[in-house]
N, C-alpha and C positions, 0 to 999 in steps of 0.2 A: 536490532531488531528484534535491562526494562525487559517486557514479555509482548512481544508480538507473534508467531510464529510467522504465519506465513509466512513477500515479494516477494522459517523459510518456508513457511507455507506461500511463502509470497505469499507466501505465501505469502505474497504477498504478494508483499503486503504485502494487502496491501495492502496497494498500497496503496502496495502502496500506498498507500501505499500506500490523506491525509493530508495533505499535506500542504495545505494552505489558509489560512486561519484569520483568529477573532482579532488580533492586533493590527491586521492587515490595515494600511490605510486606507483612510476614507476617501482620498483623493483618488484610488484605486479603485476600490470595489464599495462606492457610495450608497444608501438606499435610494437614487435612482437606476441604478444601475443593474441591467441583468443577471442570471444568472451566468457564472462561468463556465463553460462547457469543456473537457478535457479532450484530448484530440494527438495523435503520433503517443499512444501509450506505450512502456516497456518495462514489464517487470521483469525481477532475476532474483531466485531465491539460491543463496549463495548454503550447499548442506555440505557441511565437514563434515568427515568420515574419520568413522571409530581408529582405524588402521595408520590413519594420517592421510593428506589428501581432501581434496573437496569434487562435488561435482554442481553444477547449474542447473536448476530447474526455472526455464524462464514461457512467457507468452508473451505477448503485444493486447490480448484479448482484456483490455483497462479500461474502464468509461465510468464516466460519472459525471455531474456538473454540483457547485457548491454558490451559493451567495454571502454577503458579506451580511451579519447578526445586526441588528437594530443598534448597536453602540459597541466603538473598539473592543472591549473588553467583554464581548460574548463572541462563541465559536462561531465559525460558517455552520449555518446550516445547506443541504445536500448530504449527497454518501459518493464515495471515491469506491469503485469494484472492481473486484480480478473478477474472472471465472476461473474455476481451482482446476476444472476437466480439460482447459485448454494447454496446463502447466506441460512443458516438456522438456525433457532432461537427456536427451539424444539416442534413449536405447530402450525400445517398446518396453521390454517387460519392466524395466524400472518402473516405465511410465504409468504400467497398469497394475504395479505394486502400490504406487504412489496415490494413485486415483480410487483407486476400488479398498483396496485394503487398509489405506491409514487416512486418507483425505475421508473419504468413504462419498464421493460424490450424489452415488447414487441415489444418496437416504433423500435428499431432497433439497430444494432452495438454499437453505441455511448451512448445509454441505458442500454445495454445488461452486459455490461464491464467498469470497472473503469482503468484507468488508469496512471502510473508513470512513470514521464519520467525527462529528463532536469535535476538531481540530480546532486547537489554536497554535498560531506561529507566537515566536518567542524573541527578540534582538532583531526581526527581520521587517523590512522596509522596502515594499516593490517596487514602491518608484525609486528607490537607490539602489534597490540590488542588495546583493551579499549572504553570507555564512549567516546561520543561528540553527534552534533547534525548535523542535514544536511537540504536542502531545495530542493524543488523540486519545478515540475507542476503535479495538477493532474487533467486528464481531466473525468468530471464525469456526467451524466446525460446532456449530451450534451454541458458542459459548462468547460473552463479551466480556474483554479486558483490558485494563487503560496502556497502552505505548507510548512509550516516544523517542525519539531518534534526532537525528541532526539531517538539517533539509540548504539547498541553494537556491536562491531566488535573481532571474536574470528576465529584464525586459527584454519583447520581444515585438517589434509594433505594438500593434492595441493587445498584445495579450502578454503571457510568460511561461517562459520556460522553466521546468522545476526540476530540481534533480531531490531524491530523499534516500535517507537509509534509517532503518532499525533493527534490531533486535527482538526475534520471537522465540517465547521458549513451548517448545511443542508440548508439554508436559499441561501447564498449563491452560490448554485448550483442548484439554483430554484426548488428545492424540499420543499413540502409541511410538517408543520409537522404532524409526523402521531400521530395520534388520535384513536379511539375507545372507544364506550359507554363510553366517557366522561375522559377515560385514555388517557395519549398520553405521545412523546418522545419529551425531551426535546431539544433544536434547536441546540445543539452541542452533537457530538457523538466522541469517540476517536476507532482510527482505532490501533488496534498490527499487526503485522506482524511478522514472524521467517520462516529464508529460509537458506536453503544452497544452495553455489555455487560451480562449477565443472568448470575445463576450457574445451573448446572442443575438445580440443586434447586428455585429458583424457579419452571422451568418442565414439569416432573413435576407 
């Protein structure tokens, strides 16, 4: 969660985190076909610690809907979102170290939200299922950079279940690393994600 930071910014992702893309089949996500709506979000950005040790900084707070590109071999277009202000990591002041001082929320929209867009999947086929990886953009603490990770793809009725992961490196999304009396996170973080999708006809 390659350079993502955020699901450890989760930062992510996101994620998420992405994470469904231009190879996708047409059987699936055809251009008659709506867009896909994301729905039961869960990020968890997984941040190793300088000393050894990790801790979770995760939300539910995920949404986005993506459509399938004019021909297999262009990305979804949509964007896949966290909110970063939602992130929580079980111990307030962490949380408003993490938010205020290195996410920097408050500067504004671009702060505020991480986000996945430009996905294409990779080896993966929804109407079969299975393992592969994908690549994306993610744009995060005001900064966009290419990701990519290894995702799972599993039907679920008319929609599917996704599970993803990647690699972000906080450095590069000009995020400082965080620190505290002399503890701090290490300068790559990995983002999970797990979402299902509905189409919108479904939910009309």
């Amino acid at each position: 969660m390659t350079r993502l930071p955020v699901r450890r910014a989760s930062l992510a992702l996101v994620v998420s985190v992405g994470i469904v893309t231009g190879t996708i089949s047409t059987e699936v996500l055809d251009a008659q076909a709506a867009a896909w709506d994301v729905k039961n979000g869960d990020v968890r950005v997984q941040c190793p610690l300088t000393i050894g040790g990790s801790f979770e900084a995760k939300t539910r707070m995920f949404s986005g809907a993506v459509r399938a590109g004019a021909t297999p071999a262009e990305p979804l277009s949509g964007e896949l979102v966290v909110e970063l202000g939602a992130l929580d990591t079980g111990i307030g002041l962490r949380n408003q170290h993490l938010r205020d001082n290195y996410l920097e929320v408050g500067r504004g929209p671009e702060f505020a939200r991480a986000v996945l867009k430009e996905i294409r999947l990779k080896g993966l086929d929804p109407m079969a299922g299975g393992k592969g990886t994908f690549t994306g953009t993610l744009r995060l603490h005001g900064v966009e950079k290419a990701v990519s990770g290894q995702a799972e793809i599993r039907r679920s009725g008319t929609g599917l279940r996704i599970r993803a992961s990647f690699p972000v490196v906080l450095r590069d999304f000009g995020i400082a690393e965080p620190r505290y009396l002399g503890v701090g996170v290490k300068d790559e973080v990995t983002v999970q994600v797990s979402f299902e999708t509905t189409t919108a006809e479904s939910t009309r």
